[in-house]
N, C-alpha and C positions, 0 to 999 in steps of 0.2 A: 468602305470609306464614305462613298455617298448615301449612303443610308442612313449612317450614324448625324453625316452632319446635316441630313432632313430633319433628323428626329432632334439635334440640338438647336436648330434652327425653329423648330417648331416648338419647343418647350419656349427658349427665348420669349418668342412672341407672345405665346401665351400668358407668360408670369408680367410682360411689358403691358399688354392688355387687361390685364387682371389689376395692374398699379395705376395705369391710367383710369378707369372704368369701373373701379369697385365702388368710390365713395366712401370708403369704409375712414378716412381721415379727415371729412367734409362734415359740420354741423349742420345737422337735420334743419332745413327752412321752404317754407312752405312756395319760397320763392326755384328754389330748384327740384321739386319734387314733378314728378311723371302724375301724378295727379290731379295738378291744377295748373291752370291758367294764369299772368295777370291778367286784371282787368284793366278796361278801357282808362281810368284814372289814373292808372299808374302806383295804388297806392295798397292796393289788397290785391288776394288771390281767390280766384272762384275755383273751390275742390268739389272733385266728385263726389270723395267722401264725408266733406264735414259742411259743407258750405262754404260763406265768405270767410275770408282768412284775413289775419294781417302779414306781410312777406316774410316777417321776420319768426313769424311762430311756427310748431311743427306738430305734430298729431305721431299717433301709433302707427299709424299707414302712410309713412312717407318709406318712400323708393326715390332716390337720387337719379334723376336725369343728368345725363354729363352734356347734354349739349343745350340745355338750359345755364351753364354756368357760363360770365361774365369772365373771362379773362383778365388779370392785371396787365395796366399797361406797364409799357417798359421806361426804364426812365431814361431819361435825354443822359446822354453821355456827353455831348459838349460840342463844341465847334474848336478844334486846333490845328494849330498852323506847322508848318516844319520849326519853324525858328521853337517851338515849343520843347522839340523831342530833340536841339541839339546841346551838345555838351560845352 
């Protein structure tokens, strides 16, 4: 029984990791790729492979970095009071 639920416990993670970290549903941009930089302007990307970039473009040799990506913020849900939620 513990063996079985090591190995579903570890598949789990893996297919969780594999959906986080793939990129594979992320549009190629020069801003999130593992081979470039921005630069100090803010407004391009300096790549290994091609040169200066603008952030928005992408090349044959982009590899997605996940922790170059910018998270959404969350949106404000509100300020309420009790008298809101009574009947």
């Amino acid at each position: 029984m513990i063996k079985y639920f090591r190995i579903f416990l570890s598949e789990r993670t893996d297919k969780m990791r594999k959906k986080l970290f793939n990129g594979s549903d992320v549009t190629p941009a020069c801003r999130l790729c593992s081979h470039g930089m921005i630069a100090a302007d803010g407004d391009s990307v300096l790549c290994v492979k091609t040169g200066i970039r603008q952030l928005d473009s992408s090349c044959r040799s982009f590899k997605y970095d996940p922790l170059k990506r910018v998270p959404k913020k969350n949106i404000g849900i509100g300020h309420f009071t009790e008298e809101d939620f009574k009947l």
